[in-house]
C-alpha positions, 0 to 999 in steps of 0.5 A: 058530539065532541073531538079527539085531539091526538096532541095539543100544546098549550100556551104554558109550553105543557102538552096535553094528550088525547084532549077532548074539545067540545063546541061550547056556545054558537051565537050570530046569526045567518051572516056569521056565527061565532064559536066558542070551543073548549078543550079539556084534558079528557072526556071523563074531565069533562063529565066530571065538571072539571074545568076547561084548559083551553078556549078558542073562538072560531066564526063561520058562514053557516048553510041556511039552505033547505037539508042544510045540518043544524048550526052545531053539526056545520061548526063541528064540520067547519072545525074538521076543515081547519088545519089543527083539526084535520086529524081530530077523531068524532066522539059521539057522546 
């Protein structure tokens, strides 16, 4: 799984269209976990093994509850509840 950004403006001022954001790494443990998501120009960039152009670090309190999603479908959920990512579309890779 993956998200579709509409647009993202990067800290050089250039603004990027339909970018393609992928949990990289989780790490922590049932108190917090730490995300790393990495932003690149596509999703065709990212099967090419081009370079990310963007990182950030997100943490979380995930669900360790019985039923409860796998620790990378609670990041991508948590991500959906933040304000830059409201609007960002499921890919299903």
């Amino acid at each position: 799984m993956a998200l579709q950004l509409e647009t993202i403006t990067l800290e050089s001022g250039i603004t990027v269209d339909s970018s393609y954001v992928r949990v990289d790494t989780i790490s922590g443990s049932k108190d917090s976990l730490l995300v790393a998501v990495n932003y690149y120009v596509s999703q065709d960039s990212f099967n090419e093994g081009k370079s990310y152009i963007k990182s950030e670090q997100f943490s979380f309190v995930p669900s360790v509850e019985d039923g409860s999603a796998n620790f990378i479908k609670q990041a991508y959920e948590f991500l959906k509840e933040r304000p830059e990512f409201t609007d960002a579309i499921n890919v299903f890779d």
